[in-house]
C-alpha positions in Angstrom: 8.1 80.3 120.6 9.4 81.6 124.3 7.2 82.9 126.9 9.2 86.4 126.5 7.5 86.1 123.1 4.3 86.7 124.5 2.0 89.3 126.1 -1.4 88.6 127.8 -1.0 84.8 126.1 -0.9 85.7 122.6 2.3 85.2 120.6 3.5 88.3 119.6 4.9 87.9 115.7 4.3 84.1 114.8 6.3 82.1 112.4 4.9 83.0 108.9 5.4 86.7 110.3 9.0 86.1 111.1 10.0 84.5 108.1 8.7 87.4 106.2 10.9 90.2 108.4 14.3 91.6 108.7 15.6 91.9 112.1 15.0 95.7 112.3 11.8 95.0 111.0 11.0 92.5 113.5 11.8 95.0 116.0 9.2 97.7 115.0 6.8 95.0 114.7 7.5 93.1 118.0 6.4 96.8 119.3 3.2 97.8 117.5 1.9 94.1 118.4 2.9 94.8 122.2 0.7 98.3 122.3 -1.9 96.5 119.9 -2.0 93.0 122.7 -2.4 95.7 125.4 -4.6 98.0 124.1 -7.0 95.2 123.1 -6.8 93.4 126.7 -7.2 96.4 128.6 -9.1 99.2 126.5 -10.7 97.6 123.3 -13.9 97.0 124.4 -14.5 100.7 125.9 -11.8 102.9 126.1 -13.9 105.3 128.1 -14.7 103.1 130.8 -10.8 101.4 130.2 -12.8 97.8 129.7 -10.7 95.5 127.7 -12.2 92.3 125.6 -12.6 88.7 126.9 -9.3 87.0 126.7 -10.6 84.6 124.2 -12.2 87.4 122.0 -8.5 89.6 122.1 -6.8 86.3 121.3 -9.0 85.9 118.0 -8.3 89.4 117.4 -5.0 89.7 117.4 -4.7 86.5 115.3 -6.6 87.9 112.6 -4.6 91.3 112.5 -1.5 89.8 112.4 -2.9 87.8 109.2 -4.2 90.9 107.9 -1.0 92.7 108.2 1.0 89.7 106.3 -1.7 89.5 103.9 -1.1 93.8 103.1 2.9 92.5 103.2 2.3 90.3 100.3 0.0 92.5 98.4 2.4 95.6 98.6 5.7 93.2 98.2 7.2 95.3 101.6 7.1 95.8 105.4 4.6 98.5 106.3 2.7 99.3 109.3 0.9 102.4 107.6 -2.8 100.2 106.7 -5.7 101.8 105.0 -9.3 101.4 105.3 -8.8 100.4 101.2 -6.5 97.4 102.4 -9.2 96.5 105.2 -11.6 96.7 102.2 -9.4 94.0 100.4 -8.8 91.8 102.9 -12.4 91.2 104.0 -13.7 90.8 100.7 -11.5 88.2 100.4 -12.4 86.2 103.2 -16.3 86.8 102.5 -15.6 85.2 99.3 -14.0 82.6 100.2 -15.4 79.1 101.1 -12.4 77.9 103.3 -13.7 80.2 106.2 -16.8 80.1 108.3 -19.8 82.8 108.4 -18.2 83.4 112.0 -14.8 83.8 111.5 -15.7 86.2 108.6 -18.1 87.9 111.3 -15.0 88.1 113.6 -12.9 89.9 110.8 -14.8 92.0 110.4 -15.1 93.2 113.9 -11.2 93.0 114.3 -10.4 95.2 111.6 -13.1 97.6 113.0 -11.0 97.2 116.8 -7.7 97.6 114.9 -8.6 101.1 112.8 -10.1 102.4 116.4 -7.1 101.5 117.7 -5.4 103.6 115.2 -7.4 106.3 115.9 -8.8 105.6 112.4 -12.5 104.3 112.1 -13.3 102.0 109.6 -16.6 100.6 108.1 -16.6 98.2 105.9 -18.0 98.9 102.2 -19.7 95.0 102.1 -22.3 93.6 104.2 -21.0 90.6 106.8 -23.7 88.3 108.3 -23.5 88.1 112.0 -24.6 84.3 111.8 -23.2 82.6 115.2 -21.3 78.9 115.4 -24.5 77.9 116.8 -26.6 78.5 113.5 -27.8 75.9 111.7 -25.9 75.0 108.7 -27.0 76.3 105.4 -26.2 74.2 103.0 -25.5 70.0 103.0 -26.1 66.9 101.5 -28.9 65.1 101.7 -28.2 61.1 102.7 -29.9 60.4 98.9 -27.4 62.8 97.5 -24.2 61.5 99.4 -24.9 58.3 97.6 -25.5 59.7 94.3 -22.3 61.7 94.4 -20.4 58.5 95.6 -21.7 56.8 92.4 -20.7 60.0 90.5 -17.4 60.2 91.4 -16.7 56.3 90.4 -18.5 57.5 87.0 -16.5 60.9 86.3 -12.9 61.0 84.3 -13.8 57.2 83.2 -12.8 56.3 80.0 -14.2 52.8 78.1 -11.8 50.2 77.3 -8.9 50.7 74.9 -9.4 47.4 73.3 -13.5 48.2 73.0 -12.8 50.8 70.8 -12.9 51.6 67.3 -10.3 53.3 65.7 -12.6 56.1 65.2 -13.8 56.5 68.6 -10.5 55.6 69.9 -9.1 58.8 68.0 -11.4 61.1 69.6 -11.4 59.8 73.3 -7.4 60.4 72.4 -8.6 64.1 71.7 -10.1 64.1 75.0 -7.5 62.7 77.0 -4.9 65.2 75.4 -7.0 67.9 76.3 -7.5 66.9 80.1 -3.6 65.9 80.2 -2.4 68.9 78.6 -0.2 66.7 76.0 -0.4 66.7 71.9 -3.0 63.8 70.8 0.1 62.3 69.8 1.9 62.0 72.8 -1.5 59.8 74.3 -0.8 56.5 75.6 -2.2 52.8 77.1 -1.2 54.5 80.6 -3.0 57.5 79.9 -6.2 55.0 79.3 -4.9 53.3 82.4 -4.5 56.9 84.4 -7.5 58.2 83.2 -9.6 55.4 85.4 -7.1 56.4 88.7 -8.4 56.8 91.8 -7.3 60.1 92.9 -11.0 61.9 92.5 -12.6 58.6 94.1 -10.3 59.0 97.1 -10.9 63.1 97.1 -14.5 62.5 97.6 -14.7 59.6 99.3 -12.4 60.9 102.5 -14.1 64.4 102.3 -17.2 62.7 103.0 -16.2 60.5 105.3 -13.9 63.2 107.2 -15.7 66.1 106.3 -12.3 67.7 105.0 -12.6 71.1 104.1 -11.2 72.5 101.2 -7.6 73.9 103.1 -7.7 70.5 104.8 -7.8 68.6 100.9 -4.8 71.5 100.2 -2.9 70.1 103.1 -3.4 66.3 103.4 0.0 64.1 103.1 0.4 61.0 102.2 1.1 60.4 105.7 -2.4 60.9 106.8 -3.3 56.8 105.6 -2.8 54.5 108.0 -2.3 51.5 106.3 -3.0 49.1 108.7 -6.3 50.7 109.9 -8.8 52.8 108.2 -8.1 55.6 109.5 -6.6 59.0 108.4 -4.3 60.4 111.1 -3.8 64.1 110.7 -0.8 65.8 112.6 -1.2 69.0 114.6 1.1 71.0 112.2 -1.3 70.4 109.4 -4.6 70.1 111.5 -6.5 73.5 110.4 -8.4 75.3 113.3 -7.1 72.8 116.0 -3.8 72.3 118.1 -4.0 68.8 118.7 -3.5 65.4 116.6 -6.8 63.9 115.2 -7.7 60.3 114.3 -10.3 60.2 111.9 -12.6 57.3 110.7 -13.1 55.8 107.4 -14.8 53.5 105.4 -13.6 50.1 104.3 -13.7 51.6 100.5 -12.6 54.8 101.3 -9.3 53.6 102.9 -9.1 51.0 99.6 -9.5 53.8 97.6 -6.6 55.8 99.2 -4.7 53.5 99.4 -4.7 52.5 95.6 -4.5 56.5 94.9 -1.2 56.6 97.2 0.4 53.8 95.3 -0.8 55.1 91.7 0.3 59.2 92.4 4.0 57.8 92.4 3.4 56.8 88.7 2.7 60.8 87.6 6.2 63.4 87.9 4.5 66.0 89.6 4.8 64.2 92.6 7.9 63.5 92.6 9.4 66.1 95.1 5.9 66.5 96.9 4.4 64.5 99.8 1.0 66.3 99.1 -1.5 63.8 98.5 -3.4 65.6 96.2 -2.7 68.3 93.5 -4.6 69.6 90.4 -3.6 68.8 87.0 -1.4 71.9 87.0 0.1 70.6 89.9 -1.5 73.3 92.7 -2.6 72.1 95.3 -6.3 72.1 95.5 -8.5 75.0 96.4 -11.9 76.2 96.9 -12.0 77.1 93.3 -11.0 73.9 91.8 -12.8 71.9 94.5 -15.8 73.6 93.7 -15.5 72.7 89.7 -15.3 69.0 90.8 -18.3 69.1 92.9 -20.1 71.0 90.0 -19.2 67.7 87.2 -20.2 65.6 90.0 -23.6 67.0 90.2 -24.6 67.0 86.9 -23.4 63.3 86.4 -25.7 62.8 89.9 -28.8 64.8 89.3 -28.4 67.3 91.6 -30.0 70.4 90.2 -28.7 73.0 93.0 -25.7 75.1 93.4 -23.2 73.7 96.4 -20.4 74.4 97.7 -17.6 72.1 99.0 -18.8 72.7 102.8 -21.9 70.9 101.7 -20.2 67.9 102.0 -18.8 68.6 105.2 -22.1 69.7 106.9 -24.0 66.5 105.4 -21.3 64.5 107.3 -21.7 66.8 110.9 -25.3 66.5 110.6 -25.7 62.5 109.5 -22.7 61.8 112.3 -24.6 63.6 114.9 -27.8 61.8 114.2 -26.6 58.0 113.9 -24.0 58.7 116.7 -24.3 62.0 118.3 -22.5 65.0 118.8 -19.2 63.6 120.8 -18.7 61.3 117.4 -19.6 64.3 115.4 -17.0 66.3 117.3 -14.5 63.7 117.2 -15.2 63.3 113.3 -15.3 67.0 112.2 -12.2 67.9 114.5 -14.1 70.4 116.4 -12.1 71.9 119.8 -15.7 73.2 120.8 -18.6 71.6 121.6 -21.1 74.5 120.9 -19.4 74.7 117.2 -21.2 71.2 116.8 -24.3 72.2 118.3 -25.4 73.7 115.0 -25.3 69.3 113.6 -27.8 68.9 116.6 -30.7 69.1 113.8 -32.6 65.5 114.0 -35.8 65.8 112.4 -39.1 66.5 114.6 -40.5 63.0 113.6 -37.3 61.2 114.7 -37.7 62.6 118.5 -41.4 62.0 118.3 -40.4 58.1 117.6 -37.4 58.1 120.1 -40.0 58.9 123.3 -41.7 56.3 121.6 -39.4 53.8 122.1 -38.3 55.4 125.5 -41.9 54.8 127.0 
């Protein structure tokens, strides 16, 4: 992307923009971003008083719009710039319901869709409720250390089939009914590798890295086999694939965890799916994974562990931000959860009132 490209340091139509346009279309875009970029930098704020927003704040902004107006693009199935407060509607709701985002970012929707219609000379309020909740707020929602465990031992329990050879031929008829229905093949199509690939390790090494790594759920979409290093446990995730950061990440795993991938990378070249795919994980139906499907998983696992509350797949990630910042603190939590920003790992900073007490114990 060139300089020219850019106003005020925001890139003016990004890639997934471009590879959606014609080159007249491009055009009228290029334009509306150019009076949008300006308008926000030098008027947003107040247009009375001609106060524009904080360079970070516009930059935010005029990400978010731009994924708004691709998002209409899809819906519609053409180029438009004429938005309604009905497509604003849509577009929020879908973020608010949607795990993969923080209570922040949906915050900051929210207020750029509001900047974007005032810009239009067309008010908008939204018809849901946002909370306001900042990137220092504690999070909601995570594991305990107890419940890590259980769901470790879960996940080694879930899918796993007994023995072909220490079955009857009666129960070995109706684990075959079960193995056809979570294959999607006739009964009659079951085989020994089907016993085989019903103990895999691919929902082992789904858990185990999102707990190590705190992946969130676009992050499980996106990982490549490419990630393992397998010399070192370690996953190494690329900037082009790295969600919310611009930078290369190393990220730390346990012995088991990197045994566990590592058997899962050798075993997914056994299934056809993944044949023309470097993905590292995908669903049964061959999707890549999502908050919906991850959520399902977590949902089995908790009944198999005890665990008689509702959770989402951020659990997991918050349980690993808040257990790395107590044994290690909040630059290994950083480091860990591939935070750019410091304050957004504040909110980990939670270590129980008794655990100071005894820490200016041991101080003297």
């Amino acid at each position: 992307m060139s300089e020219a490209e850019k106003l005020e340091g925001v890139v003016l139509i990004s890639e997934q923009a471009r590879e959606m346009l014609s080159e007249r279309q491009e055009v009228a875009y290029r334009r509306a971003r150019e009076r949008l970029v300006d308008w926000l930098a030098y008027e947003g704020k107040d247009p009375d008083k001609l106060e524009g927003y904080a360079k970070d704040t516009f930059k935010v902004y005029s990400n978010i719009i731009c994924m708004f107006h691709r998002r209409v693009w899809e819906q519609e199935g053409k180029f438009t710039l004429d938005l309604t407060h009905d497509h604003a509607d849509r577009f929020l709701r879908e973020r608010v319901r949607s795990d993969d985002y923080s209570s922040s970012y949906k915050h900051n929707t929210k207020l750029a869709l509001k900047a974007y219609f005032r810009f239009k000379g067309n008010p908008w309020e939204p018809t849901i409720t946002v909370s306001s909740e900042s990137t220092s707020a504690k999070p909601k929602e995570y594991l305990t250390a107890e419940e890590r465990a259980a769901v470790r031992e879960a996940v080694l329990e879930y899918g796993s089939v007994p023995a072909y050879e220490a079955l009857s031929p009666e129960k070995r008829s109706s684990w075959k009914i079960e193995l056809a229905r979570r294959f999607s093949k006739p009964t009659s199509e079951v085989s020994r590798e089907d016993w085989d690939r019903a103990n895999g390790y691919k929902y082992p090494s789904i858990v185990y890295a999102s707990l190590d790594a705190g992946l969130r759920p676009v992050e499980v979409a996106r990982a490549r086999t490419g990630w393992i290093n397998s010399d070192n446990a370690t996953l190494n995730i690329p900037v082009e694939q790295s969600s919310k950061n611009k930078e290369n990440w190393t990220v730390s795993l346990r012995p088991d965890t990197h045994e566990y991938l590592l058997r899962w990378k050798q075993e997914r070249q056994l299934y056809d799916k993944y044949d023309d795919t470097d993905r590292l994980w995908l669903t049964r139906h061959g999707k890549p994974y999502g908050s919906a499907s991850l959520k399902i998983l977590l949902t089995n696992l908790r009944e198999i562990a005890g665990i008689d509350r509702d959770l989402t797949w951020y659990a997991i990630r918050h349980s690993t931000g808040t257990y790395m910042a107590r044994e290690e603190g909040l630059a290994a939590a950083q480091s860990q959860l591939r935070h750019k920003r410091t304050e957004t790992t504040m909110k980990y900073d939670n270590v129980p009132v008794e655990a100071r007490q005894d820490a200016l114990e041991r101080m003297g």
